[in-house]
N, C-alpha and C positions, 0 to 999 in steps of 0.2 A: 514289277519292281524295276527301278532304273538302273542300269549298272553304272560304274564307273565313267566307261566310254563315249555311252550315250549322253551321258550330262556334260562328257568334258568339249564333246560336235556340238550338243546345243547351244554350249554360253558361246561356242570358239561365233559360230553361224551369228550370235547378236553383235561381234566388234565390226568395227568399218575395217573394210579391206578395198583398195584400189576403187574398183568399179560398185562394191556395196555402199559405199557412203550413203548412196540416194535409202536403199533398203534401210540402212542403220538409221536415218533421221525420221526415216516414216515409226520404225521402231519408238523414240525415245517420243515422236508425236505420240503415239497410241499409248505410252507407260503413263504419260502429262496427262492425256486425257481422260485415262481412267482414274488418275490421284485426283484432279481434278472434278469429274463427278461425283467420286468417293467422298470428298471434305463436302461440296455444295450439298446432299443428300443428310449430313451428320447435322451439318448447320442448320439447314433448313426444317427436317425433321427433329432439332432440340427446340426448335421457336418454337414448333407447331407444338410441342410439348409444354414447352410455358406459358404457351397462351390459351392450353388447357388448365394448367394446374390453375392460374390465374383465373380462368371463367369459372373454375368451381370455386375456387376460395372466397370471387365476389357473389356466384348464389348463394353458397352457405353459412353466409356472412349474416342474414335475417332471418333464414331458414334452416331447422334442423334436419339431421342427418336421415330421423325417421321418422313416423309418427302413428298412434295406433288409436285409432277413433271405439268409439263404444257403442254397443249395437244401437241401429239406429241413428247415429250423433249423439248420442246420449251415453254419458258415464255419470253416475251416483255418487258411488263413494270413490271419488275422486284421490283422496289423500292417500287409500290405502294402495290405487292401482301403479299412484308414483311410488310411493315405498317399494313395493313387488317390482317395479321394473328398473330401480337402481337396484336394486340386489339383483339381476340377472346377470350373467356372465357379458364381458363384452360394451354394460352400457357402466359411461362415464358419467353421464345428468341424465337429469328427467323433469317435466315440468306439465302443466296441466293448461291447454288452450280454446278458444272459443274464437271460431271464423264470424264474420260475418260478410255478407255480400250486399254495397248499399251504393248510395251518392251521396258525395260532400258538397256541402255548399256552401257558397259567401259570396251572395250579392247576385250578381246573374252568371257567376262562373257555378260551373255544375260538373262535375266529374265522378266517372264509375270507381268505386273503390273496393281494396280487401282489406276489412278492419279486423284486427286480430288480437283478440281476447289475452293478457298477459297477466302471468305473478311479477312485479316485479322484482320480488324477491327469489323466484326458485328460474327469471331468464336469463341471466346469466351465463346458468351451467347449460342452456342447449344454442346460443349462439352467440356471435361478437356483437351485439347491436352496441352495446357502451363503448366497444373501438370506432365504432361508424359514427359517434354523437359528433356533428357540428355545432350543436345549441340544444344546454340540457342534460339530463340526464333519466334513467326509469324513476328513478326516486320520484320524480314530479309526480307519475302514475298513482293515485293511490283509492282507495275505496270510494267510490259515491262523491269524489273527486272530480270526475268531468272535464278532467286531463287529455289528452289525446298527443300524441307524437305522430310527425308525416317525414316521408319523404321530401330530400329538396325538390327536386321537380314539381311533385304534385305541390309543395307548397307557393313553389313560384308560378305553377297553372292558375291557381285557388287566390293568389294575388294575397297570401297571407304570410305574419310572422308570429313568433310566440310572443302569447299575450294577447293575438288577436283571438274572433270567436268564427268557428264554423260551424253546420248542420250536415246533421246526419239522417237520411230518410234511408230506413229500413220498410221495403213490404211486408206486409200483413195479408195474408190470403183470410177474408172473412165474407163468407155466403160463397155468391159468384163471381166475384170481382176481389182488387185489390186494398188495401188502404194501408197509406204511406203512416209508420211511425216518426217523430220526429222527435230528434236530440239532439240540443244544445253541448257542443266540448271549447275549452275554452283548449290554443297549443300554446303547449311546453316546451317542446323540444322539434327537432328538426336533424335526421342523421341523411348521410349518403354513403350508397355502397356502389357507388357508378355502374349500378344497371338499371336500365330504364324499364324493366319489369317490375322492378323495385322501388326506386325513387320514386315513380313518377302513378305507382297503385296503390303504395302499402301504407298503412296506415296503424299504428299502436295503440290501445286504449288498456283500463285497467280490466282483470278479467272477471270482475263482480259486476262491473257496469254493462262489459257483454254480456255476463250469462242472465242482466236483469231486460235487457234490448231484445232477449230472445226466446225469453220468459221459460228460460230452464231451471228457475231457482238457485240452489244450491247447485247444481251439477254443471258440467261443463261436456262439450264436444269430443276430449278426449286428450292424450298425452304426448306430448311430441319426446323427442329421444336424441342425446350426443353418446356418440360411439367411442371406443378407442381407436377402434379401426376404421373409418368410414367405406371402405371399400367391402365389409363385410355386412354392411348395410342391410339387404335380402333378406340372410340367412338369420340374423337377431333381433329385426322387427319381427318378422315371422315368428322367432324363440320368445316374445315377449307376448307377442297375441297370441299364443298359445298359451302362454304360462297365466294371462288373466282372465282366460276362459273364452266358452264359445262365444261366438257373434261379435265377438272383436276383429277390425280390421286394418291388414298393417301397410303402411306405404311408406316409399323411399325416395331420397333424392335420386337417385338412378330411372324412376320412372316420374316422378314430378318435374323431371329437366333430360330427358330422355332426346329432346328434337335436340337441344342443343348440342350435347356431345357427340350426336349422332347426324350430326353435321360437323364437327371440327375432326374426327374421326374417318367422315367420307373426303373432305380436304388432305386429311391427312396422305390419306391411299392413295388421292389423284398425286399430289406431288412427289412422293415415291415414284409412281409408275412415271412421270414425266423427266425425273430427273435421273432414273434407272435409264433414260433412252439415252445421257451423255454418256454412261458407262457400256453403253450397246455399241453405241457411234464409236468408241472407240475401240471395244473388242472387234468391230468391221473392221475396222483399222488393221488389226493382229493379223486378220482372214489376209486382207491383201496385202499384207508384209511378208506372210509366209506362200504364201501362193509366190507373190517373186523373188523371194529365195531359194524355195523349191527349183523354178525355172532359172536361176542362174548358177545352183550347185547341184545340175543335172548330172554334170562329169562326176563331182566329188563321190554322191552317192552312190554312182555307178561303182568306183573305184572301194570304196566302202563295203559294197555287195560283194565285190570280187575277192575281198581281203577277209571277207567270212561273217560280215555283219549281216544279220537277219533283217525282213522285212519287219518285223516288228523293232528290230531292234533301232530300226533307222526312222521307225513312226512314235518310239519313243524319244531319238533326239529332236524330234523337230519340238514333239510336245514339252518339252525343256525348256521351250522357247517361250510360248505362249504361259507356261508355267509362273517364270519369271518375271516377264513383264504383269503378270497379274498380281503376285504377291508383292513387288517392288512396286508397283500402282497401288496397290492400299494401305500398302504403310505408310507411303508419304500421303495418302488421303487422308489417312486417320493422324499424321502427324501435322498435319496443317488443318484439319476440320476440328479435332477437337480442342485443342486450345483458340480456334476463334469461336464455335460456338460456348464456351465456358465463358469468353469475354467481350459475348457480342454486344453487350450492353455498353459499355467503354469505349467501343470499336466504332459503334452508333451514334456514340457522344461526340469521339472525335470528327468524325466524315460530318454532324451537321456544325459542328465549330466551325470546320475548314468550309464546306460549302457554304455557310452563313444562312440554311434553311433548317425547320423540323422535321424531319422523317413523320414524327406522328402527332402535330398539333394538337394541344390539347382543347380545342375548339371545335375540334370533330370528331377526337377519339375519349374513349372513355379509360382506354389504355395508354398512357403515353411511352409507355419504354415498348425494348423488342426484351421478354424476359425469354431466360433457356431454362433448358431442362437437359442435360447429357442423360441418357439412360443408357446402360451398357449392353441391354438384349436390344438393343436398336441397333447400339453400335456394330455387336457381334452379328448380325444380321445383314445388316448392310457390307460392309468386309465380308463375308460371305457369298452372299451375291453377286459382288463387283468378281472373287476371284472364279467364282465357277462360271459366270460369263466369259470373262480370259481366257481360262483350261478348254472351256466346250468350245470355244469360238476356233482352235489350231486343230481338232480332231478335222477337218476334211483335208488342208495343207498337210497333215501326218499323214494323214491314209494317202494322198495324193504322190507323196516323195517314198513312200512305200513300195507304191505299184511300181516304181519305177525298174523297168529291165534295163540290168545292165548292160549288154551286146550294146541293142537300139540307142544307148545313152552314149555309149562309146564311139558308134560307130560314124556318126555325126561331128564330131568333137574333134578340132584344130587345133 
């Protein structure tokens, strides 16, 4: 517990006095540099948040949140397994899909594709494709229609527009070899969701003309899923293959895009730990502020000791010290970090006005802004850290003006 005395030596120990001036500017150096990589850590750890929320929103832009296949790839009575799995807790759609894995063609361009089986009437409710349409819409989709929607990329690969015609060669495994099926789509539409996993693979058909390409009949591959919650993803595909019975199986965007995250994730950790090292640099700074002002209020202390103050009680004024420049470095970290990352967007805008360049051409980026994301167990996290760096960084200078004997300190002293 600090008493009175000891906090009133620690702040006295931070003002310039005569020959401390040098000690006090190293001081208000080290409080700068920890506010300083208190805000660049907040900023930079909100980007890296936006340009998460942002890589999910554009995968699960075509894709939904879950999806629960039927034993085998085969589900029968289709109609009834979507009924059962909007009525379970947690899902918001539900809709009924058929993969396929082929190559499209027109003319001698040839490219690997995932053609994917759709209602266009029940996709809606499990993803934004109708926000991504640049040409079209699913209505073109329709039974025995021979409709097809692509990707911009793959359509600009494929050298095609809607209205033109492509092929589709599906394998056939018959004896011991192969043999290619082929079908005719005429495209309708044309959407992009600026991922080149996406544009540049995906491919939409109606989901009577898949399940007729892959000679399932009536049935289809199985039922994809929109959550209320997406991050509970796991737990309610799992609650819905269970609810439809054995040999169902369930998957999630969490493991269908697993590399991804789990790389912007390990970006995440390195720039923490890199930019944890300004806030290091400057609690070194603290070390060597208070090591010389130990060495230059050798006398005071001593006269302190004499006047009845404890060893402890003289390693709690120092720690006063280091106390304060910590907590007065995060506030102003967090008072200049968070209102730039809430406006880095703005901020971004003006610096390429002024410099007359793009930060992130949209020529090469699929993202052009810097988006944020403030999250406040980040923020509290990081303020946290910066200040128990501060605090730990003056316990050796405490213990150091501690030891100090008074005789020895006196006895030196002009």
């Amino acid at each position: 517990m600090f008493r009175p005395l000891e906090i009133f030596v620690g702040l006295r120990y931070l003002r310039a006095r005569r020959l401390s001036r040098a000690v006090s500017f190293i001081s208000l150096m080290s409080l700068l540099g920890v506010a300083v990589g208190v805000a660049a850590l907040i900023v930079v750890i909100s980007v890296m948040n936006g340009f998460e929320n942002e890589l999910r929103h554009r995968l699960l832009a075509m894709t939904s949140h879950a999806t629960v296949s039927g034993p085998d790839g085969r589900l029968e009575q289709w109609q009834q397994a979507v009924g059962s799995a909007r009525g379970q807790p947690g899902v918001a759609g539900a809709a009924p899909y058929v993969e396929i894995q082929g190559m499209l063609g027109n003319g001698a361009s040839l490219k690997a594709v995932l053609v994917r089986g759709v209602d266009p009437a029940a996709e809606s409710g499990v993803s934004r494709v109708d926000d991504n349409m640049l040409v079209g819409d699913l209505e073109s989709l329709h039974e025995h229609g021979h409709g097809i929607i692509l990707g911009r990329l793959l359509a600009a690969q494929l050298g095609v527009a809607p209205g033109d015609s492509v092929t589709l060669m599906v394998p056939k495994v018959q004896g011991a070899g192969l043999i290619p099926r082929l079908r005719r789509f005429t495209v309708t539409g044309v959407f992009e969701v600026g991922m080149q996993e996406q544009d540049g693979v995906l491919a939409l058909i109606d989901l009577r003309d898949a399940a007729e390409i892959l000679g399932l009949g009536d049935a289809v591959n199985g039922v994809r899923l929109r959550l209320d919650n997406l991050f509970s993803a796991p737990a309610v595909s799992r609650q819905v293959a269970s609810a439809l019975g054995p040999g169902f199986v369930a998957r999630d965007w969490t493991e269908e895009n697993a590399s991804y995250f789990r790389a912007v994730r390990i970006e995440k950790t390195m720039m923490t730990i890199i930019l944890s090292l300004v806030v290091a640099v400057a609690a070194f700074n603290i070390v060597a502020t208070l090591v010389m002002v130990v060495t230059d209020k050798r006398s005071e202390i001593a006269i302190l000791r004499t006047m009845g103050l404890s060893a402890g009680g003289v390693m709690r004024a120092f720690l006063v010290q280091g106390v304060v420049i910590g907590l007065v470095g995060t506030i102003l970290g967090a008072a200049l970090g968070i209102p730039v990352a809430l406006n880095v967007e703005v901020i971004a805008g003006g610096l390429e006005r002024l410099m007359g360049m793009e930060i992130m051409p949209a020529d090469l980026y699929y993202i052009t802004r810097l988006p944020s994301d403030v999250r406040a167990p980040d923020v509290v996290r990081i303020l946290v850290l910066a200040f128990l760096l501060c605090a730990g960084s003056t316990l050796y200078p405490a213990f150091r003006a501690s030891r100090t004997e008074p005789a020895e300190a006196l006895r030196y002293d002009h």
